[in-house]
Phi, psi and omega in degrees: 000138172249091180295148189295323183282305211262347181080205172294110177262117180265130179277111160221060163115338168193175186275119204225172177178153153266144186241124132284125185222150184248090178264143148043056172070027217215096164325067176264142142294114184257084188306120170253181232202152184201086190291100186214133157310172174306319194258355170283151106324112158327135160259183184312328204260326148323310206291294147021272181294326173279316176319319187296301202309305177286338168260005109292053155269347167308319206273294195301331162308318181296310172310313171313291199299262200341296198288324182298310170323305212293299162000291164319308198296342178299323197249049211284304175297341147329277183319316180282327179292297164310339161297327188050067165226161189278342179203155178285133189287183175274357204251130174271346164298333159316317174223009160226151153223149206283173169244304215204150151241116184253157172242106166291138193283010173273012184086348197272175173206158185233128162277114178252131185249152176247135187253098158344326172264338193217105187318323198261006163084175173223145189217153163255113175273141151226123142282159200334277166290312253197113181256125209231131178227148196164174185314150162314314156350313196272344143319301192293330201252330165318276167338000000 
């Protein structure tokens, strides 16, 4: 499908494409995700949501990483035990990578991560206002 917004979406169980993008200082290629049935279409509040993502991604990078830190530093003894590192790096590449961006059809969209401390990984949600880093769960319940 060539959506007006997301450009070419490929269907294999959900709606996909890869992205370049520059997060949290770092050139990466990103698979995104668009939670849409076969027969669905992005709607408005996706489309949206990815348009914010791509002409703010400086600023929203910066917020994530800032809230991602913040997060790390909260859960610091957790993380060096399970990670088996002695302090949390400065590089947040070291014990997460991103994976996937999914866009929910409410608009919010999760930067989904593979976490060194935790096999089910971690994300960041955003929302309209407001950014939330936690267990991958809080996408799935978001959805």
């Amino acid at each position: 499908m060539n959506d007006i917004i997301f450009g070419e979406l490929t269907y294999n169980g959900e709606w996909t494409k890869t992205e370049h993008l520059n997060l949290w200082g770092k050139d990466i290629d990103i698979k995104i995700i668009v939670s849409a049935y076969e027969n669905e279409k992005p709607n408005i509040s996706q489309q949206n949501a990815y348009q914010k993502l791509m002409t703010k991604s400086d600023e929203i990078s910066k917020v994530t990483l800032e809230k991602l830190k913040e997060y790390m530093q909260e859960n610091s003894y957790d993380i060096c035990a399970y990670a088996n590192v002695d302090k949390i790096p400065d590089d947040v590449f070291e014990l997460v990578a991103v994976t996937e961006i999914l866009f929910m059809e409410s608009g919010s969209f999760g930067i989904m991560c593979n976490a060194k401390w935790d096999s089910h990984g971690i994300a960041i949600l955003c929302k309209e206002n407001d950014v939330e880093v936690g267990p991958q769960d809080i996408v799935w319940l978001e959805e």
